[in-house]
Structure formats: C-alpha cells, structure tokens
N, C-alpha and C positions, 0 to 999 in steps of 0.2 A: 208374759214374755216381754221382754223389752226390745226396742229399736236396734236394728244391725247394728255392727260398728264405725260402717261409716257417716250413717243417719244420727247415730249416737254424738260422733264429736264437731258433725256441723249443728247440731243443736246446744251440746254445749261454746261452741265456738261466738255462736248469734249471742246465746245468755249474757258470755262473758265482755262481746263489743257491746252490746248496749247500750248498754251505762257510760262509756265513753263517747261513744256517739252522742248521745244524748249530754253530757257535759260539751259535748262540742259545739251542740247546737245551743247549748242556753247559754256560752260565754258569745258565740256571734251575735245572737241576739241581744246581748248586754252589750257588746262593743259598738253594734247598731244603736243601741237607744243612747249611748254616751254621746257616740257624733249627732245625733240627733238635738240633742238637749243641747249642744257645746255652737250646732249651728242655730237651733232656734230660739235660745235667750239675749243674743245679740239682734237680732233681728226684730224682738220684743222689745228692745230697748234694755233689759232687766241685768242686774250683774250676775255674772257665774258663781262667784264667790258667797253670795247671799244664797242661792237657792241650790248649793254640793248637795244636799240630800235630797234631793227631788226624786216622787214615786213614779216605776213605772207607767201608771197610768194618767200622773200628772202630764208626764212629759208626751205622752201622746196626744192628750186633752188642750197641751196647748198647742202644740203641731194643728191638730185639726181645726181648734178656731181660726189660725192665722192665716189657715190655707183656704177657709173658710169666706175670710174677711176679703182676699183678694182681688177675687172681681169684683167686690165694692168700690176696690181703690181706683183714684183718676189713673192710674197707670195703664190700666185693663182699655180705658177710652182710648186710648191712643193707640193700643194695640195691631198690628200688621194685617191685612187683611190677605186673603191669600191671591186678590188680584196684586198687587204689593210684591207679593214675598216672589209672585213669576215675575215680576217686571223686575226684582232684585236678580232671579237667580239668570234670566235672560242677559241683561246687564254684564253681569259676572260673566257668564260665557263669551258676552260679544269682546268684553276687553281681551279674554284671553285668545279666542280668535285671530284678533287684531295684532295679538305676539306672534304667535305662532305660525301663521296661513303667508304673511312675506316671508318669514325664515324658512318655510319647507320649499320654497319654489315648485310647490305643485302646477301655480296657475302663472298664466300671465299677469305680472304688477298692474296692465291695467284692468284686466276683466278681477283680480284679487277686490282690486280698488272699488270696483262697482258692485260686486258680492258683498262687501264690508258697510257701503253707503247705504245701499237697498233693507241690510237687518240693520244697521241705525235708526232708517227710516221707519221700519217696520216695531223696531222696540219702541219707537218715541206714542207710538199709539195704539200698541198688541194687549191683548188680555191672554189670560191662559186658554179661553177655547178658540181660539186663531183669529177672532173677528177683532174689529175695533173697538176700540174705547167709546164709550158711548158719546164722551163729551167732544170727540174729536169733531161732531157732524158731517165729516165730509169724508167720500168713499176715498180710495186707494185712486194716487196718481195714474189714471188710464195709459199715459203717453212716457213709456220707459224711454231713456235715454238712450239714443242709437250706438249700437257699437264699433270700436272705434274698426278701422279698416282691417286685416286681416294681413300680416307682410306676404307677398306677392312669392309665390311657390314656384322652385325651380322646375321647366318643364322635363321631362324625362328626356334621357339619349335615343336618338332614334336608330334602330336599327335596321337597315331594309331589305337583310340579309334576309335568311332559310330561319323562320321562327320555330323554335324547339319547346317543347311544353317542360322542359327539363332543365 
C-alpha cells in the first residue's frame, strides 16, 4: 500500500524542492567564496587578474593563513585593551551627556555643572570595575565642593482662620 494522499504530495513536493534548494545553497556559497577571494587577494598584495581561476579550497587556504598571520603583525601590539575601550565608551557618553543634560533643563545649570565635573573627574581615572586607575596613586578627592546656596523659598500664607482638612 502506498502513502495517503496527502502524505503522498508533500513528499513529492520535498523531492521536487531539493534540488533547488540545494542550487541555492551552492550559488551562496560560491557568491561567498567570490567576495572572499575579491577581498583577500588585495589584502595579499596579489592581482585578481593573475589568479581568476582560483580553487575553492585555495581560496580558503589563504584566507586562513592570513588570518592566521595576524596576531603576528605589530598592529595586534597596539591593540585596545578593554580598560581602553571603557575609558572610550565612558568618554563617548560624558560628551553626549554634556549635550544633552543643559538642553533638557532637568537640573539646575549649577548642580548640571557639578554632575558633569565630578564624571570628568571620575573618567580622567575610572577603570571598568569602578575603582581607580592604578597609576593614579591617589584616592578620590575626600572634600566635594560645597553646594552652591539653595534660592530662599517663599514662606507659605498664613491662615489663622477655621483649618479644614479639605
């Protein structure tokens, strides 16, 4: 006995994608090793023109040495450490900070002013785990700068009527 009929045309159905699926996946994978090859023989030094017939497995053979070679190169030395990359990304946020925290008028211009000083202060010798820089040797300014006075609040109207909780 064979398969129902509905079991019947989704198995021909799979049969007949297949093969196209599968051409789909092997022109990707060819469109893949073209930019492959078009960015790594530049990067080789070598001309495109000289090596148009290059085999699949050339072109991955030198992808891999090159990528192979690279933390050899001095470029790797010099490489971002990720105390770096938070003192960049800190950085980054205090400038935008510094746009944005006067033009919203959340705070008062001067306590904005003394929030903005204090993470300057704090970037100029923060690591990512909140402490200091090692080379700074000296703790965090014990003695914050006092704030500035406070303007003087109108006292409320007095009433010395019949007080109503309403």
């Amino acid at each position: 006995m064979g398969l129902p009929g509905r079991a019947r045309d989704a198995a021909e159905l799979r049969k007949s994608l297949k093969p196209l699926l599968e051409k789909r996946r092997r022109a990707r994978i060819n469109e893949s090793l073209s930019q492959l090859k078009g960015l790594i023989l530049p990067l080789l030094g070598r001309e495109s023109s000289r090596y148009s017939k290059l085999e699949k497995a050339d072109i991955l053979d030198m992808t891999v040495r090159f990528l192979q070679e690279l933390p050899a190169s001095p470029c790797s030395a010099a490489a971002p450490t990720p105390s770096d990359s938070y003192r960049e990304g800190y950085s980054a946020c205090l400038a935008r900070l510094a746009g944005v925290l006067p033009a919203c008028r959340v705070l008062e211009p001067a306590v904005s002013a003394r929030l903005l000083e204090h993470l300057r202060r704090r970037a100029a010798g923060a690591t990512p785990d909140g402490g200091l820089a090692a080379n700074s040797g000296r703790p965090p300014s014990p003695t914050p700068r006092p704030a500035p006075p406070a303007p003087p609040q109108p006292a409320p109207p007095r009433d010395l009527g019949l007080w109503r909780p309403w």
